[in-house]
One Martini backbone bead per residue (centre of mass of N, CA, C, O) as a GRO file, in nm:
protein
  132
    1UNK     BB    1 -10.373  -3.753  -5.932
    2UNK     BB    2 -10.184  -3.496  -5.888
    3UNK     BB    3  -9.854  -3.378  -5.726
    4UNK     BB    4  -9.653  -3.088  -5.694
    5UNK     BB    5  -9.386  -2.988  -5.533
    6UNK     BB    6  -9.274  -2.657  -5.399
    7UNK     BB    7  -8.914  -2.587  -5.381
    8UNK     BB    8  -8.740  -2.304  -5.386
    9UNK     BB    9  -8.420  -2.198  -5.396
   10UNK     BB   10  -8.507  -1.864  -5.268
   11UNK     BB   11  -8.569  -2.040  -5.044
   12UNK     BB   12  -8.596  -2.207  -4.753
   13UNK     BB   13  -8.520  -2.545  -4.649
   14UNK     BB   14  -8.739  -2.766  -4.597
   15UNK     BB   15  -8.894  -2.855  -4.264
   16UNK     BB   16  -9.183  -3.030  -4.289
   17UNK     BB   17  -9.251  -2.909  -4.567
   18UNK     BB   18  -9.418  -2.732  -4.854
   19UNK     BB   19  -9.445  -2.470  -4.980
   20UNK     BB   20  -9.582  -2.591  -5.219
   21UNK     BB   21  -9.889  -2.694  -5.356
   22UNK     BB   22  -9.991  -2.915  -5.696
   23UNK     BB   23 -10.319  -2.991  -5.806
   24UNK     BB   24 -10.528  -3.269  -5.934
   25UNK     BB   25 -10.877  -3.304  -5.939
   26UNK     BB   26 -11.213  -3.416  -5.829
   27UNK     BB   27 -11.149  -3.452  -5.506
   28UNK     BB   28 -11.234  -3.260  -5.190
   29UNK     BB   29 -11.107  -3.299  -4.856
   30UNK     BB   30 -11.223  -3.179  -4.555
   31UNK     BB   31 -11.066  -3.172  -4.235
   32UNK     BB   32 -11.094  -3.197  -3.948
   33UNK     BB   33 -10.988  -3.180  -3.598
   34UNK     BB   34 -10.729  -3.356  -3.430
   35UNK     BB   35 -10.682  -3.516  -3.158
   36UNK     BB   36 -10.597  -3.702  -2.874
   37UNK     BB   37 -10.846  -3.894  -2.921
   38UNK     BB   38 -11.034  -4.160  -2.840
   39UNK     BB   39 -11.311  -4.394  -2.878
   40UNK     BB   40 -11.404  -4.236  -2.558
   41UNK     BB   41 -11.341  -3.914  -2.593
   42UNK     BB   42 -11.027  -3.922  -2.488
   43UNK     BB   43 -10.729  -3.820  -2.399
   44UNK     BB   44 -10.399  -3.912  -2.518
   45UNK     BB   45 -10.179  -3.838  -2.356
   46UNK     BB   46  -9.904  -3.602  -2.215
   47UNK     BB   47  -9.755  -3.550  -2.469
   48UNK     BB   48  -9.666  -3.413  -2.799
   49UNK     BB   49  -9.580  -3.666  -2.956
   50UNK     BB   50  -9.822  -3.823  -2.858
   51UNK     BB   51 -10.024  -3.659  -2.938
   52UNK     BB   52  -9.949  -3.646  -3.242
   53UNK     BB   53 -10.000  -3.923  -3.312
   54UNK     BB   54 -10.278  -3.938  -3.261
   55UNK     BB   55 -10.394  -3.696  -3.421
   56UNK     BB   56 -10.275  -3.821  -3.683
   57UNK     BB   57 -10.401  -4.081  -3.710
   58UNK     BB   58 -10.709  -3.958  -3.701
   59UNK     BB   59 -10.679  -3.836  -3.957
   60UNK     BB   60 -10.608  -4.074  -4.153
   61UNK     BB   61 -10.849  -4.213  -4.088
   62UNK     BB   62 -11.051  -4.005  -4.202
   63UNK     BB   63 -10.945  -4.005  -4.482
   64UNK     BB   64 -10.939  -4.294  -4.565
   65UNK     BB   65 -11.262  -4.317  -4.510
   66UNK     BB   66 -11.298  -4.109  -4.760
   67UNK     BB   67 -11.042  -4.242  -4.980
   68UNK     BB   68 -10.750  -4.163  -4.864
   69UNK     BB   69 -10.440  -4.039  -4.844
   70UNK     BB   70 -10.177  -3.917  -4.757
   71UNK     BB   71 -10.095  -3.821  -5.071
   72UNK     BB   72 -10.321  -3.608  -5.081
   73UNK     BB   73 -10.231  -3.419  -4.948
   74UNK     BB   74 -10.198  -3.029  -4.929
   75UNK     BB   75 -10.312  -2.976  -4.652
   76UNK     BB   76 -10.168  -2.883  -4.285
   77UNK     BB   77 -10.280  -2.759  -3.979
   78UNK     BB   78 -10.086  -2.664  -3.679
   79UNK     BB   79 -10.200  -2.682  -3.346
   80UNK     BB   80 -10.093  -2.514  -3.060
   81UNK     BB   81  -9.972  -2.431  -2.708
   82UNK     BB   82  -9.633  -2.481  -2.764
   83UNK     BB   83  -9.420  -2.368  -2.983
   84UNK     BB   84  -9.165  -2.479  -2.839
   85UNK     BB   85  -9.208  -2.741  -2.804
   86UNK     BB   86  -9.252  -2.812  -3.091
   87UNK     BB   87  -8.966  -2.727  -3.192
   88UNK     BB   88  -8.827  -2.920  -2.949
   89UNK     BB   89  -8.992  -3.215  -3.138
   90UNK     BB   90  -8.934  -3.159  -3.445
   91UNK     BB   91  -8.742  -3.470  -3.487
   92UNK     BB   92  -8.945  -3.649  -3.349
   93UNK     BB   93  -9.262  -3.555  -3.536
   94UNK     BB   94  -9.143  -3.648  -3.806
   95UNK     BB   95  -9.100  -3.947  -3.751
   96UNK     BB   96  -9.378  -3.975  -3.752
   97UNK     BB   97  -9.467  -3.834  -3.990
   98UNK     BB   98  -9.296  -4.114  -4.181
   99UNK     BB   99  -9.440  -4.349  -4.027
  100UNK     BB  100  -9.765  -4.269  -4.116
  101UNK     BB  101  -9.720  -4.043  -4.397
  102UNK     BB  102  -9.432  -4.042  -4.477
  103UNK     BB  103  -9.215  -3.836  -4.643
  104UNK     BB  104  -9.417  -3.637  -4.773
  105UNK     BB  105  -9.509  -3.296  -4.778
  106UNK     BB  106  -9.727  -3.048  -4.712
  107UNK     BB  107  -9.867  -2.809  -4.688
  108UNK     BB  108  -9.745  -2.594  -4.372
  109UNK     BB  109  -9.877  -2.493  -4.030
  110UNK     BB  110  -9.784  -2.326  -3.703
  111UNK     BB  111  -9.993  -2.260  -3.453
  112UNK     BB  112 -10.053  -2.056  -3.203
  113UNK     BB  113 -10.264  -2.134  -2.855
  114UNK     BB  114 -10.395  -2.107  -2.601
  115UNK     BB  115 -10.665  -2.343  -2.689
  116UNK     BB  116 -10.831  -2.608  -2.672
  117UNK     BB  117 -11.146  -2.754  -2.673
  118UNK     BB  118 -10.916  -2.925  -2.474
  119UNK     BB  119 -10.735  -2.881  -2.233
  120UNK     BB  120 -10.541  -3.082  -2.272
  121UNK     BB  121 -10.460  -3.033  -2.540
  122UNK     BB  122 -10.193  -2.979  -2.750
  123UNK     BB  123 -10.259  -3.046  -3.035
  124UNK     BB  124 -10.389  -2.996  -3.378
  125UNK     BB  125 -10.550  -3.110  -3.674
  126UNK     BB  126 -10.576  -2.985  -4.035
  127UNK     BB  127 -10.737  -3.067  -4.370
  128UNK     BB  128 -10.638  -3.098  -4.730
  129UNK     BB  129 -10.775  -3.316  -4.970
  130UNK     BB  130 -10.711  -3.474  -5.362
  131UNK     BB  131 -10.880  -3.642  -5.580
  132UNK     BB  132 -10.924  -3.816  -5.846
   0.00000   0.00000   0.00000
């Protein structure tokens, strides 16, 4: 697969996503949403960082599972119920995504939402990964 990450001069420089990501590959992985379940099915943490950190785990395990890595992301959107929260936590959040995902990040958007699935639940992320 190659994958390349497109950010125009033209546009605002991202922090944390890229404008556009181009792939080509042969097998396209749909990842459902995960939040901070642990595997008794109970939400763990109770801030958004410590939530983001699992439900980011979450995904990256379903992935790994499927044959993919990090770098195979083309999209990842975050649902949150606190978007104030959410960019307050920012550089934060960042970092996890870093120490987990890597440095390159894929094409990514933020809606902020009423509640999750679990009313406990702070963030869900779901994505589309692309491989060779």
């Amino acid at each position: 697969m190659t994958t390349e990450r497109i950010n125009p001069a033209e546009l605002s420089p991202p922090t944390g996503f890229s404008h556009a990501v181009t792939t080509t590959g042969s097998r396209v992985i749909y990842l459902a949403g995960q939040t901070a379940l642990d595997t008794e099915g109970k939400i763990v943490g109770s801030t958004l960082p410590g939530q983001f950190e699992r439900a980011l785990t979450n995904l990256l395990t379903a992935l790994r599972a499927a044959g993919g890595t990090p770098t195979d992301l083309a999209r990842v959107t975050v649902y949150t119920t606190d978007v104030a929260d959410y960019r307050a936590h920012a550089p934060e959040l960042g970092r996890i995504w870093r120490k987990l995902a890597g440095p390159e990040y894929p094409a990514m958007a933020v809606l902020g939402v009423v509640r999750l699935w679990d009313t406990q639940a702070l963030v869900e992320l779901d994505g589309v990964a692309v491989l060779p």
